[in-house]
C-alpha positions as CSV (number, residue, x, y, z in Angstrom):
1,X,85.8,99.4,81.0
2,X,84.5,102.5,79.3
3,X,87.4,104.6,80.5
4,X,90.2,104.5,78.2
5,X,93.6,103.0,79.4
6,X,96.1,105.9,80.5
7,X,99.4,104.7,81.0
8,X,99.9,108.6,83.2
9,X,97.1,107.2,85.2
10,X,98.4,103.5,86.2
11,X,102.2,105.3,86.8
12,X,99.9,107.6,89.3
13,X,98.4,104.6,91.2
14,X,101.7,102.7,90.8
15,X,103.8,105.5,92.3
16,X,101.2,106.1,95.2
17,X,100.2,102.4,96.3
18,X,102.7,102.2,98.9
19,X,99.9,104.7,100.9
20,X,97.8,101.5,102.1
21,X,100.3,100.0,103.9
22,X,102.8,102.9,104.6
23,X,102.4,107.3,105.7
24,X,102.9,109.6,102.9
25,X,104.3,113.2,103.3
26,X,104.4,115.1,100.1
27,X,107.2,117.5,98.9
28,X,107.5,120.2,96.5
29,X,109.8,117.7,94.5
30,X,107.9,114.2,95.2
31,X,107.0,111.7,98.0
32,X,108.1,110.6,100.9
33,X,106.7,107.4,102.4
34,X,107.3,105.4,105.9
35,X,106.4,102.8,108.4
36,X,108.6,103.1,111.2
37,X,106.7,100.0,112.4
38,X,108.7,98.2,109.6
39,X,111.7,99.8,109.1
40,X,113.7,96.9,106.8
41,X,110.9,97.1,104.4
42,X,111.6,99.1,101.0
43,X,108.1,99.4,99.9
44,X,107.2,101.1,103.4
45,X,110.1,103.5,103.3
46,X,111.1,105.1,99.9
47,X,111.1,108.7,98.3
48,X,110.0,109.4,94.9
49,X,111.7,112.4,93.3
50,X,109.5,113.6,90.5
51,X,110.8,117.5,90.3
52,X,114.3,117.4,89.4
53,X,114.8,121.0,89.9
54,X,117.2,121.5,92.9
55,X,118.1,118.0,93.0
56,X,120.3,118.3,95.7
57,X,118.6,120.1,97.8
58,X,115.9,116.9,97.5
59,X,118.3,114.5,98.5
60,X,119.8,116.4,101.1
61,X,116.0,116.7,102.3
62,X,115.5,113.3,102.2
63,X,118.6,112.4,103.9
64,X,117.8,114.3,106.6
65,X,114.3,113.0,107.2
66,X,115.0,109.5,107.2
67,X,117.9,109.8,109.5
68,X,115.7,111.3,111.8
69,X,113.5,108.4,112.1
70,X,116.6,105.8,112.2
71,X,115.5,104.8,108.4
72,X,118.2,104.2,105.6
73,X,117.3,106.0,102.9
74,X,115.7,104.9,99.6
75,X,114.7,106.2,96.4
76,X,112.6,104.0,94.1
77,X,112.2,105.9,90.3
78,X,109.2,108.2,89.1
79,X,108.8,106.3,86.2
80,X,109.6,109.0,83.6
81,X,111.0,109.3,80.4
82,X,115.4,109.7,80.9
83,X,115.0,110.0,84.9
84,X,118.4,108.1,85.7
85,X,120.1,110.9,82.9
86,X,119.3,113.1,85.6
87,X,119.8,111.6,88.6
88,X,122.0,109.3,88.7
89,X,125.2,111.6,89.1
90,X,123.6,113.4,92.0
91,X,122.7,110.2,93.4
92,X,126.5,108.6,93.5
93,X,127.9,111.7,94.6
94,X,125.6,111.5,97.6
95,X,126.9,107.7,98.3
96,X,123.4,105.8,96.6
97,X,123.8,102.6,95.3
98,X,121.4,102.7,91.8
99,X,119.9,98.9,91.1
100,X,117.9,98.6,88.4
101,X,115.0,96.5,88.6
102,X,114.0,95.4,85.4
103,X,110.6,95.3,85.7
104,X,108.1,95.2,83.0
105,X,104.3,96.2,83.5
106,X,101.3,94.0,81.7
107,X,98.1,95.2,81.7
108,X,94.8,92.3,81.3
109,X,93.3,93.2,77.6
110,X,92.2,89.7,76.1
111,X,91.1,86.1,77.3
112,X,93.1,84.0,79.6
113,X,93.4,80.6,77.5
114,X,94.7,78.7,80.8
115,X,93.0,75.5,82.2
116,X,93.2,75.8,86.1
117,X,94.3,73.2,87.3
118,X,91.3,71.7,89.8
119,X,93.3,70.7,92.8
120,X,94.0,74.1,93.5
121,X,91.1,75.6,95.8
122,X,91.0,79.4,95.9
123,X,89.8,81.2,98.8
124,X,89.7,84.4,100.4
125,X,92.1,85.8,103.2
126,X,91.2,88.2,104.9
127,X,93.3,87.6,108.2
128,X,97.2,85.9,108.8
129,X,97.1,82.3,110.5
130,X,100.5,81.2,111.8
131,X,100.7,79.0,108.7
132,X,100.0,81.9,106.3
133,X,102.9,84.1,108.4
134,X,105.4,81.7,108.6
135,X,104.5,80.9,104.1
136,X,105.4,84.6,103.9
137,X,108.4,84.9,106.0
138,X,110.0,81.9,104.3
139,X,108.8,82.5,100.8
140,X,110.2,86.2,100.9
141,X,112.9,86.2,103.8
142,X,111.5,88.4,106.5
143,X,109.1,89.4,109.0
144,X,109.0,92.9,107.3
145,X,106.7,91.2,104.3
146,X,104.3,89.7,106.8
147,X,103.6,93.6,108.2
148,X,102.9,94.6,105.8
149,X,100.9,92.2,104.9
150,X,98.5,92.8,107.8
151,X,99.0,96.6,107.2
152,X,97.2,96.2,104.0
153,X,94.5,93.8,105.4
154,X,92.9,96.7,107.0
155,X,92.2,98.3,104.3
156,X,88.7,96.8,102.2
157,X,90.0,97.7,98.9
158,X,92.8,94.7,99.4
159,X,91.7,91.1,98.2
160,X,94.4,88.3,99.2
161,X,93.6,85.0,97.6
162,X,94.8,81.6,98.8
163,X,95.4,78.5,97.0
164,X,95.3,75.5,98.9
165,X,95.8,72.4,97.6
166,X,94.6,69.3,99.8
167,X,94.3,71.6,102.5
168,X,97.8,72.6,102.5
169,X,98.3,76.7,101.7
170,X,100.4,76.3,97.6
171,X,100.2,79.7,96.5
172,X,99.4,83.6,97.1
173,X,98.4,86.3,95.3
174,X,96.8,89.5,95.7
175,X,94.6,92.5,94.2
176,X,93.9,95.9,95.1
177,X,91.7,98.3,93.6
178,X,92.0,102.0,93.3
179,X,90.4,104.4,91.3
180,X,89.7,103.3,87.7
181,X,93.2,101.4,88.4
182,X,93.7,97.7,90.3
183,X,97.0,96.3,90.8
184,X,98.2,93.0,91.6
185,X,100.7,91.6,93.4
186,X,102.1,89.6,96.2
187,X,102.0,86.6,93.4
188,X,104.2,83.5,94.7
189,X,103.8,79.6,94.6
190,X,105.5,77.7,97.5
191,X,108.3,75.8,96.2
192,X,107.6,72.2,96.7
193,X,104.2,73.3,94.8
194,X,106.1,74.5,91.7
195,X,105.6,72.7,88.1
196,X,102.1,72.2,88.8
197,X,100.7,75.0,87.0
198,X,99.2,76.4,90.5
199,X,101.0,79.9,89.7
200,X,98.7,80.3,86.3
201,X,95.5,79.2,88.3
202,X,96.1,81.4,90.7
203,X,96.5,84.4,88.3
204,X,93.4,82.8,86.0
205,X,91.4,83.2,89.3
206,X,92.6,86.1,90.1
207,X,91.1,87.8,86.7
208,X,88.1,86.1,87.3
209,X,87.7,87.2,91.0
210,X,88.8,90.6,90.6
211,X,85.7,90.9,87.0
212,X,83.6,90.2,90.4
213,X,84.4,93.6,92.2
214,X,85.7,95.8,89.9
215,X,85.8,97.5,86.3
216,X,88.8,98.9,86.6
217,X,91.5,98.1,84.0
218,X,93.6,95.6,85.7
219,X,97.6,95.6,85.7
220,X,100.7,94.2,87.2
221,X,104.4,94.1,86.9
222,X,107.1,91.4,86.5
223,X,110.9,91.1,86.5
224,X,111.2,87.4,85.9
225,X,110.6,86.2,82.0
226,X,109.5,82.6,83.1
227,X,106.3,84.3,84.9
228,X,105.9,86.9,82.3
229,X,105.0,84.1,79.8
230,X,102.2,83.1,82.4
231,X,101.0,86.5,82.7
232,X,100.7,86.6,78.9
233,X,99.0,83.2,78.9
234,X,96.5,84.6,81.3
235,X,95.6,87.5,79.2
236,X,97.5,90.3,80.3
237,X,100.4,91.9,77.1
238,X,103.2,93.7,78.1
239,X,102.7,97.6,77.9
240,X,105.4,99.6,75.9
241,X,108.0,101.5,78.1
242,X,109.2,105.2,77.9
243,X,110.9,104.7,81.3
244,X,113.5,102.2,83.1
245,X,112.7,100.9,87.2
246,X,115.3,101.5,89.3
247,X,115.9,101.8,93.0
248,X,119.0,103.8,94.9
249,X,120.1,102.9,98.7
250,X,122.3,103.9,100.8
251,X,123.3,103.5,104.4
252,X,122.3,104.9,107.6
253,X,125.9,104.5,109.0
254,X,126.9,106.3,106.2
255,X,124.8,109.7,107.1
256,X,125.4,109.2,110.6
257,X,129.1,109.6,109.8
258,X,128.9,112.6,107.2
C-alpha cells in the first residue's frame, strides 16, 4: 500500500458503510440512514450526529423523520474524540438509552502466523441458498441480517466467503472494499464447528483472498477479547483509540406518545 494509513480516513469509510445495504440522507449535522425494507435492523437505520452545534434541534430532526417512516430511532456515535461529553445529556433528556459497544478496531500490518486448518474449504458466495439463510437467521437471531445480507450482494465491491467443511456450510465471513479502505465483517463460525480453529482459517483466507483484489489497507473491528487474540494471530494489531463506540435507542411508542 503506498498510501499511508489515516485513521480520519477508515472512521470516514466506517461511518459511511452502512450506504451499500441502506439510503443515506445527509444533514447539516450528520447522517441519516434507512431501509424501510428492514426496519428491526440497526445497521440499516441509524443517524450519526457529527455537528454538535444545535444538538437539539438534531434530535428533534431525527425524531421526527424516523417516526415518519414507522422507524424507532437510533443513533450509533461519530467516532470522535469526548462525543458522549456532549451528547449524552441531550440524549437522556430526549428518552435514549446510551449502550456502549466496546468495540476495538485492528487494522492487517504484519504476517498472519496461523496454519489453516485443511478441512475447511473456502469458497465464494455470491447468492443466499436456504441453507446459507436459515445459518444466518440462527447464528444472529433474525430475518433482518439475512436482508441485508442480500442487500449487500448486489453490490460487486462485497466478497462473502464460505467455509464448508465436509460439505456442510462451518463458517462466514465477509470483505468489502471501498476507496483506499476494505472492511471486514459478518465473521462467525456455527456453533457445533467451534474449537476447530475454522474462525482463524477463515480470517487467514480472508487476508489472503482479499491481497487478490485489493491494495487497500485492510481493517475490522471486534468487541469480544477471545476473537481479538485471533485477529492478532492473523496479522491484524489493534489501532490506538481517541474515541469510545456507542449506540442510543429509543422507542417508537415513546414518540408516538410525546
Amino acid at each position: 500500500m503506498s498510501i499511508p494509513f489515516n485513521i480520519l480516513r477508515m472512521k470516514d469509510t466506517e461511518l459511511h458503510y452502512p450506504q451499500r445495504f441502506a439510503n443515506m440522507t445527509q444533514r447539516d449535522y450528520g447522517l441519516i440512514f434507512w431501509n424501510e425494507g428492514n426496519k428491526a435492523s440497526a445497521e440499516s437505520n441509524h443517524a450519526v450526529i457529527k455537528d454538535f452545534v444545535g444538538i437539539e434541534s438534531s434530535l428533534r430532526d431525527i425524531e421526527s423523520f424516523y417516526k415518519g417512516k414507522g422507524i424507532s430511532p437510533r443513533i450509533f456515535s461519530s467516532l470522535q474524540v469526548n462525543e458522549l461529553d456532549k451528547v449524552s445529556a441531550p440524549l437522556q433528556q430526549h428518552g435514549f438509552n446510551i449502550e456502549l459497544t466496546g468495540y476495538e478496531y485492528f487494522l492487517h500490518d504484519h504476517e498472519s502466523i496461523v496454519k489453516p486448518n485443511e478441512e475447511l474449504q473456502i469458497q465464494r458466495i455470491k447468492h443466499l441458498d436456504i441453507d446459507i439463510m436459515e445459518t444466518i437467521a440462527l447464528e444472529y437471531g433474525g430475518d433482518w441480517t439475512i436482508r441485508v445480507v442480500e442487500r449487500h450482494l448486489q453490490h460487486p465491491s462485497y466478497h462473502l466467503l464460505g467455509g464448508y467443511h465436509h460439505g456442510e456450510l462451518a463458517a462466514l465471513a465477509s470483505v468489502c472494499t471501498y476507496a483506499g479502505y476494505s472492511r471486514i465483517s459478518d465473521v462467525f463460525t456455527r456453533e457445533k464447528f467451534r474449537g476447530k480453529g475454522f474462525a482463524a482459517t477463515m480470517i487467514h483466507s480472508l487476508v489472503l483472498y482479499h491481497k487478490g483484489i485489493s491494495e487497500n489497507h485492510l481493517y475490522l473491528f471486534s468487541d469480544n477479547p477471545a476473537t481479538s487474540k485471533v485477529y492478532e494471530k492473523t496479522g491484524f494489531s489493534r489501532l490506538p483509540q481517541d474515541f469510545v463506540s456507542w449506540t442510543a435507542a429509543k422507542e417508537l411508542s415513546t414518540i408516538n406518545s410525546q
